[in-house]
C-alpha positions as CSV (number, residue, x, y, z in Angstrom):
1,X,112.7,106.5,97.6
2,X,112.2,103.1,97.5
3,X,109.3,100.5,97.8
4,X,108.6,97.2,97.5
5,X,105.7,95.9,95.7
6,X,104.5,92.1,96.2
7,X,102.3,91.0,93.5
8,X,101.8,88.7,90.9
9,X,102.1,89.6,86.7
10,X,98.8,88.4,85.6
11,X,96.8,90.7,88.2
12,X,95.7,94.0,86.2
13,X,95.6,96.0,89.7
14,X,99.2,95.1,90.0
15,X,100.2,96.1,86.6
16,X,98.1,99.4,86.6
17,X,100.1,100.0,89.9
18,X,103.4,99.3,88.5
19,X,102.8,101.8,85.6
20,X,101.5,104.7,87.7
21,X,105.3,104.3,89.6
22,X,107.2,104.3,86.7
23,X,105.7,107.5,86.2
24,X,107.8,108.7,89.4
25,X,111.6,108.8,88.3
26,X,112.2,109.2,92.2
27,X,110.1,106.0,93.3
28,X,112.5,103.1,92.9
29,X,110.6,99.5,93.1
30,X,111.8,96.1,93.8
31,X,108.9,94.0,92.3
32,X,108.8,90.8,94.2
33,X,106.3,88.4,91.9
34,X,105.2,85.8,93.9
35,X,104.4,83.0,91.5
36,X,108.2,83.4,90.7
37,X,109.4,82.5,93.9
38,X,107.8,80.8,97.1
39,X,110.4,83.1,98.8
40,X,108.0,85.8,98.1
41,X,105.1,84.4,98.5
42,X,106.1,83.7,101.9
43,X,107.6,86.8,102.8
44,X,103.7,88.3,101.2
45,X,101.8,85.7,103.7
46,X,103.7,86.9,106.6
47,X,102.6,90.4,105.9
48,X,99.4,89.0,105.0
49,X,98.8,86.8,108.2
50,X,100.0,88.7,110.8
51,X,98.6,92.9,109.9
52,X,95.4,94.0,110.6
53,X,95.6,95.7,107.3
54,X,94.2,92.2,105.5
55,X,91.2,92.2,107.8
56,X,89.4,93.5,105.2
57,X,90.6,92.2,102.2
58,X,90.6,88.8,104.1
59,X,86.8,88.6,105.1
60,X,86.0,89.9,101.5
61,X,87.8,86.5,100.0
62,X,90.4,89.3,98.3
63,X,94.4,88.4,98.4
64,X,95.7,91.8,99.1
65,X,97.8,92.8,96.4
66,X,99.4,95.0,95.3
67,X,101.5,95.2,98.6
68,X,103.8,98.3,99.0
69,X,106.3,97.5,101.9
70,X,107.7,101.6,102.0
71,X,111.7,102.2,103.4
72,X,110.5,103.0,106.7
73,X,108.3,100.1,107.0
74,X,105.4,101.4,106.5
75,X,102.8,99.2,104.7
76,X,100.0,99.5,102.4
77,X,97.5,98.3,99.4
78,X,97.3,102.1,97.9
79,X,100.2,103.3,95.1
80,X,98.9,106.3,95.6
81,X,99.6,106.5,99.2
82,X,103.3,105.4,98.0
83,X,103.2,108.6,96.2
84,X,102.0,110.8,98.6
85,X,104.1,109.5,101.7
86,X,107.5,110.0,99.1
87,X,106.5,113.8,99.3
88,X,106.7,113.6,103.4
């Protein structure tokens, strides 16, 4: 399966997520680091401004990473809903 997970390298939730995939030989990521790229970032913000799923995250002054953008287009903040839904 394959994912893709927007974040940035110097937040800890994104690096504890990125180790909890590579424990999953079948999960396949394409990291997309934001502060690498305004490409990214962009392609993040239009997730970010346009998906009820930052509601949330939004009003609590949160950014909303890490994002998991799943093969089917499914979206969320959980790895271990990336790891559950690769089971489905």
């Amino acid at each position: 399966m394959n994912v893709i997970m927007y974040g940035m390298n110097i937040c800890p939730d994104c690096t504890e997520a990125m180790n909890v995939l590579q424990n999953h030989a079948d999960i396949t990521v394409e990291y997309r680091e934001f502060t690498q790229a305004t490409t990214h970032l962009k392609e993040f913000l239009k997730y970010r401004d346009t998906n009820s799923l930052f509601d949330k995250v939004k009003d609590d002054g949160n950014i909303g990473i890490p994002l998991f953008v799943m093969e089917d287009g499914f979206i969320t903040l959980d790895v271990f809903e990336v790891i559950n839904r690769r089971k489905q």
